[in-house]
N, C-alpha and C positions, 0 to 999 in steps of 0.2 A: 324556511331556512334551507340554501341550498346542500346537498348532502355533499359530505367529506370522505376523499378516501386518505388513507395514510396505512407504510407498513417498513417494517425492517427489511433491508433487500442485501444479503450476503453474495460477494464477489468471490467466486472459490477457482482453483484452475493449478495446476501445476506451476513451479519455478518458471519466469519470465515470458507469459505469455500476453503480456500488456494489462494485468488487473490494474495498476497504479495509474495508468496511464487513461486507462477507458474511466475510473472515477476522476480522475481532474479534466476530463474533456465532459465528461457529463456536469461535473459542479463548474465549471469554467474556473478556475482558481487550483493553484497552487494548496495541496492538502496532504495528500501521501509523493513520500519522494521516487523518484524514479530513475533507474539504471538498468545496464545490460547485463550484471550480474544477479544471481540468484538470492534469495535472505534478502532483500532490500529490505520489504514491507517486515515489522519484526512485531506491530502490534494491531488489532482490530480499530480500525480507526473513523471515525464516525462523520459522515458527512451528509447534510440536509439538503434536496434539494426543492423547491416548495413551487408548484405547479397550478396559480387558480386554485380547485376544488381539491389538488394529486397534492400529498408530499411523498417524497422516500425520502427513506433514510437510510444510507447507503454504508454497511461496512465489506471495507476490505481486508482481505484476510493474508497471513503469511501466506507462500507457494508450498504446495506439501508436497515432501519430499519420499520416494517410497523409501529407502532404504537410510530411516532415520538411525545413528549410531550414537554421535554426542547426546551430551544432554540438552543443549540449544535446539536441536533438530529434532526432539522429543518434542519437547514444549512448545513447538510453533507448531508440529501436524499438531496436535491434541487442540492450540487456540486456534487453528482452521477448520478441523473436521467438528470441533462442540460448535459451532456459532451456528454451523448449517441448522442442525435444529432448532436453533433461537430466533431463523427467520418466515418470514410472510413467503418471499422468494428468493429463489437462487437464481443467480445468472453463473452458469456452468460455461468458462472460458476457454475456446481452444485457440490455436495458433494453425494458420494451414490446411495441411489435407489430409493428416496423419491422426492415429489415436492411438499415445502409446502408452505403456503400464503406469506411470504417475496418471495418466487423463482418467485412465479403465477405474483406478482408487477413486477416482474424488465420483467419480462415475456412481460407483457401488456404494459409496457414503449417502449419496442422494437417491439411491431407488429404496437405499433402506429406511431412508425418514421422510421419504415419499413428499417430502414437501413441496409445493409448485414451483417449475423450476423451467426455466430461457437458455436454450442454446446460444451460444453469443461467439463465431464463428471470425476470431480478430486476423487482422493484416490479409485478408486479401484481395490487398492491393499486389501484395509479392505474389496471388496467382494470377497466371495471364488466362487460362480459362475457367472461368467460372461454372462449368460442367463437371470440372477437374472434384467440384465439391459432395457431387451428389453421394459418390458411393460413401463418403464422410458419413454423410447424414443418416441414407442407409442404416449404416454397421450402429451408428446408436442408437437411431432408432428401435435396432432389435434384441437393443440391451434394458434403453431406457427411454420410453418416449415423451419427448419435452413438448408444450404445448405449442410453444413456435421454437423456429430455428433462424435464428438474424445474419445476415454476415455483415460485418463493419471492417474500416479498419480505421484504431480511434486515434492514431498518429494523424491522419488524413481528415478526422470528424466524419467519414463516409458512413450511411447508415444509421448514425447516432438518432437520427430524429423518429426514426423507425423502431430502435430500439425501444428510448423516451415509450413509444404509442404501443408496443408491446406491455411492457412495464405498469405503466397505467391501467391499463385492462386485466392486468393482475393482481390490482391490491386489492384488499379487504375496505371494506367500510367503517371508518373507523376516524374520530375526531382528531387535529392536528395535535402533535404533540412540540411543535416548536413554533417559536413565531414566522409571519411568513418573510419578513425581512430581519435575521438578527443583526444584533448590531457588531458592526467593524472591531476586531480588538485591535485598539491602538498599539501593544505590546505583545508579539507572541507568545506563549507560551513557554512554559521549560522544553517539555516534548516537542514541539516545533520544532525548535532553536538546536536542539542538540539531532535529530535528524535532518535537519540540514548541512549543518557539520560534517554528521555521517555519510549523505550524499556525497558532497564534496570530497570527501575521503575516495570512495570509489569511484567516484568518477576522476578525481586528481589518480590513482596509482594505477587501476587499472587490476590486470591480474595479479602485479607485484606482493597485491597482500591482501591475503582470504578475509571471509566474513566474520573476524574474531576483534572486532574494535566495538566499543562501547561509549559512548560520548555523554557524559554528565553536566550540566550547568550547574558551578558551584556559588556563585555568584550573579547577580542581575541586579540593576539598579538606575533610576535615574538620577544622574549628576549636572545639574542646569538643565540644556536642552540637549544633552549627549544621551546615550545609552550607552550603559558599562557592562560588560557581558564576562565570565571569566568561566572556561570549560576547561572540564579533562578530560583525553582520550585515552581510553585503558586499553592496551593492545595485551597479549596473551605472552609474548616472548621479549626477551629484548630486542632479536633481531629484525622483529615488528616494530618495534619504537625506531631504532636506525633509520628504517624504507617510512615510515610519518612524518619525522621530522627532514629526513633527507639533506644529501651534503648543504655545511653552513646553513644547514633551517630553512633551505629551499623549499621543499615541500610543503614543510609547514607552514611555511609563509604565505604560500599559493593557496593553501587549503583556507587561512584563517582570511585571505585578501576574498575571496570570492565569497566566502558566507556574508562578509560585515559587507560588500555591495550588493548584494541580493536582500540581505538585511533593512538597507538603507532607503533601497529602493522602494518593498512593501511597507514602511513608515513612515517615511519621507523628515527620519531625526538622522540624526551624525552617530555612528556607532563605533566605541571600542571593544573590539574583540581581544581578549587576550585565550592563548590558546595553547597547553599543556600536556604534555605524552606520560603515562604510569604505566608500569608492567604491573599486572596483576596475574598472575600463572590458572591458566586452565580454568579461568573465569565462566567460559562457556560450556564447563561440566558441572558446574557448580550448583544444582538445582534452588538450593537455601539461597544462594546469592542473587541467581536468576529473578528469583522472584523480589525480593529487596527492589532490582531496578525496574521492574514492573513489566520484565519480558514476557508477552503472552497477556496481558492487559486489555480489558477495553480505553479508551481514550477518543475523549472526547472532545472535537476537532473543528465542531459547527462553528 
């Protein structure tokens, strides 16, 4: 029987250095949502990718933040710096040609738990010399030294195949824990469904309104051959609910019109979205409530 390798591979790296993005170009498929703002990713979220003899199993992790103050920003460094330990390997993500005090943290998390762990060197496509990277590598090398150091940029797929061939070479031996093709879920999930919402969100407003929105499905159902979806978005203030729903329910409209065709798209059924604003005050200090909606979660996404 041919031998199996299979392992956990943790995505870790500061706020918006492309972790979301380098897991849905490695799984080909839409999995964790992705924007230019910070907090996108809010839960450990589990992705298979299954290779012949290789699987990984790939979580990606919130961006840790050094100078965590809410209670939100507590509980996502604490669900990115604990999973490090819970993996095979780290892929330690930077952006550029810079290493600065968030990278130096996730840095020192991983020489502390020593686990085997890939420099993974994203966008540089934005440098024009690629010389520009050595003294990069240098300065961590003589902090922490990784067994390779990749550079990709995973907007572009450049490097990815090489990364892949790093990654491989790193797993443990060890039997598959997922099938090697599972099956399609004909119906997203809850968790899908309400961070795609969430996407939409920031990417419809932009900087207009911080990372304090929370997107619940209270409802899902099929009705004939339609899908009936009914969410609420719980914003922190009122004057967050105002910039959501935006003048005559612009916004909202906008918001709810692109989820139900992206919806639609990946199911290929007829979807109604119906889509709802609550204020719930200071939701994001709320440690006892945090947890209720399952912030800082694994989830499971294969």
């Amino acid at each position: 029987m041919k031998k199996q390798f299979c392992g956990y591979i943790s995505i870790v790296g500061k706020p918006n250095v492309g972790k979301s993005t380098l897991l849905n170009t490695i799984l080909d498929k839409k999995i964790s949502i992705t924007s230019r703002k910070s907090q996108t990713t809010r839960n450990n979220i589990l992705g298979v990718k299954t290779d012949e003899e290789f699987q990984m199993i790939f979580l990606d992790t919130p961006g840790i933040h050094l100078k965590a103050t809410k209670t939100l920003n507590k509980v996502l460094n604490h669900s990115a710096l604990s999973v490090i330990e819970d993996s095979d390997l780290v892929l330690f993500v930077l952006q550029r040609t810079s290493l600065q005090d968030q990278d130096r943290q996730v840095l020192k998390k991983i020489k502390e738990t020593q686990v085997p762990s890939i420099c993974v060197l994203n966008k540089v496509d934005q440098v024009q010399n690629k010389n520009d990277l050595l003294p990069l590598i240098q300065e961590i090398d003589s902090i922490y030294s990784f067994s390779d150091y990749v550079p990709i940029s995973a907007l572009n797929h450049d490097g990815i195949e090489d990364l892949l061939g790093c990654i491989k070479q790193s797993l443990p031996e060890n039997n598959h824990l997922y099938p090697a093709e599972p099956e399609e879920k004909e119906i997203p999930d809850n968790f899908f469904i309400s961070e795609l919402v969430r996407e939409k969100i920031i990417r419809s407003l932009g900087d207009e309104l911080p990372h304090e929105t929370y997107v619940a499905v209270e409802t899902k159902a099929m009705e004939g051959k339609m899908l009936s979806i009914g969410v609420i978005i719980y914003v922190a203030r009122d004057s967050q609910k105002s910039i959501v729903i935006g003048h005559e329910g612009s916004n909202l409209k906008r918001i709810g019109q692109q989820t139900r065709v992206e919806l639609e798209k990946m199911i290929h059924k007829k979807v109604l979205l119906k889509t709802f604003v609550k204020v719930n005050k200071n939701w994001n200090n709320d440690a006892q409530y945090l947890s209720s909606l399952g912030v800082g979660s694994n989830q499971d996404a294969s």
